[in-house]
N, C-alpha and C positions, 0 to 999 in steps of 0.2 A: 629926115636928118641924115645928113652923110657924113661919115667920119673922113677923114683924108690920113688918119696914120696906120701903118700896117703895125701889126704887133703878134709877138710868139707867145704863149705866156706854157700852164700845167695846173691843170686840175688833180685833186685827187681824190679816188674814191673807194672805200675799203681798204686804202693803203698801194694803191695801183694808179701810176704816177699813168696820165693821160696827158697827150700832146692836144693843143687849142689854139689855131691860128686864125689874125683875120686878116683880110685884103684889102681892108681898108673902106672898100663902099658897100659893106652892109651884108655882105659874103663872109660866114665863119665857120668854121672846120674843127673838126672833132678827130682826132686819128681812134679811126675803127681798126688799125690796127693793136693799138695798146688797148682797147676795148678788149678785143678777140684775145687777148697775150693769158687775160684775167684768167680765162675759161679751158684756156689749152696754150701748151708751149709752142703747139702747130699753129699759128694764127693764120696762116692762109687755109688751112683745112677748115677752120673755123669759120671766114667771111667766106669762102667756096659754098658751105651750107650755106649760111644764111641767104649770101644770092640764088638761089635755087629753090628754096622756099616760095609758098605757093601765095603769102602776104605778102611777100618783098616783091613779085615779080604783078602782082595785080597793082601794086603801090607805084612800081615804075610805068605799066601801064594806062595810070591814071594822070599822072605827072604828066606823060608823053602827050596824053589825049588833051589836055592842058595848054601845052605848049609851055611847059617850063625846060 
C-alpha cells in the first residue's frame, strides 16, 4: 500500500520534541538529530560517534551487501 501524501508531523519522548517526516511512498524519517540533542547539546559530536561505532558500521555493511 502506498500512501500519496507527504506529511511533517513530532513525536515526543521523555519530553524531547522529535521531528518525523514522510515522503509519501513508504519512506519515514526520524531526525537523529533531535535524537542526539537528548544526550548532548553537541548533536553532531554525538551522531559523529555513533557513526564510527563498530554496529552502526557492520549494519551499513550489511544494508550495502543487500543492496538497499
Amino acid at each position: 500500500m502506498t500512501l500519496d501524501k507527504k506529511w511533517k508531523g513530532t513525536i515526543y519522548a521523555d519530553g524531547q520534541e522529535i521531528a518525523v517526516f514522510s515522503s509519501g511512498d513508504n519512506n519515514d524519517y526520524i531526525s537523529l538529530t533531535d535524537i542526539a540533542r537528548f544526550k548532548s547539546n553537541e548533536p553532531n559530536d554525538v551522531i559523529r560517534n555513533w557513526m564510527r561505532g563498530k554496529d552502526t558500521l557492520e549494519f551499513l555493511g550489511l544494508r550495502e551487501q543487500l543492496g538497499f
